[in-house]
N, C-alpha and C positions, 0 to 999 in steps of 0.2 A: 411505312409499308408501301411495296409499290403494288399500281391501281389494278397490273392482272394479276392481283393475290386478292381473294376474296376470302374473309370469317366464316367460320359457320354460317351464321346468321344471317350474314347476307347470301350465301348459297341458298340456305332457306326461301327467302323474301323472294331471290331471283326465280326459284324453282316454283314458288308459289303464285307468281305473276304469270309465269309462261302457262301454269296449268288451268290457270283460270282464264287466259284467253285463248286456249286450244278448247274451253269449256263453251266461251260464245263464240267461237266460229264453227264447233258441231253446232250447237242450236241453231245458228243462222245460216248455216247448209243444211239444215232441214229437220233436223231432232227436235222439234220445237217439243216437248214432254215438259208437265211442270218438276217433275223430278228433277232431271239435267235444270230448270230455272234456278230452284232451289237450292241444288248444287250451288251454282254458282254466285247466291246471296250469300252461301255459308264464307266462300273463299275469299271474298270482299269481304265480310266481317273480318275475318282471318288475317286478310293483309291491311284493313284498320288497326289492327290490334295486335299489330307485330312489333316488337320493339326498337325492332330497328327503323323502324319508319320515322320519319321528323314529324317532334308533334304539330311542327306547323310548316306546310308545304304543299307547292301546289299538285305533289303525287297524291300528297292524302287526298286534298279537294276532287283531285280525280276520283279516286277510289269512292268517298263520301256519294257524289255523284250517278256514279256507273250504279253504287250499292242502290240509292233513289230509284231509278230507273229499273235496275233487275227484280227489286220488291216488287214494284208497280206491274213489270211482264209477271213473275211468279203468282201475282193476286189472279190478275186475267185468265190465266189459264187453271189455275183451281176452281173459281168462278165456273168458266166455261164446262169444265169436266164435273162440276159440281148439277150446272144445268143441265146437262147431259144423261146423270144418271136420273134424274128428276120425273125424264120422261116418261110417258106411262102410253104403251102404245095398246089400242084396244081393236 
């Protein structure tokens, strides 16, 4: 098959890589919400667990990576928003 013929599945995979870094360059222009974080731990699961991905590769270790990372902002900001409503002003 020649290389600009793409599967399904890799249409998939590619669709789901671009959505997920159009996902953290809104956050990091300024959407920081842990919603949007969230989001984008679910799509890094997502493209862990896509089959077409090689089980072993340094795209997954990327992805493993970024997903480390995006948990760790998505905690922060629940956290935060957690302390937030906590307050009690008198």
């Amino acid at each position: 098959m020649p290389e600009s013929q793409t599967t399904p599945e890799r249409g998939e995979l590619a669709r789901l890589h671009a959505t997920t870094c159009l996902s953290m360059t809104q956050f990091i222009n300024g959407r920081q919400c842990p919603k949007l974080a969230q989001m984008i731990v679910r799509q890094l699961n997502q493209l862990l667990m896509h089959p077409e991905l090689e089980p072993v590769s340094q795209t997954r270790e990327m992805y493993r990576q970024l997903l480390e990372h995006w948990q760790q902002i998505a905690a922060q900001l629940l956290e935060h928003r957690d302390a937030r409503k906590s307050i009690v002003y008198h």
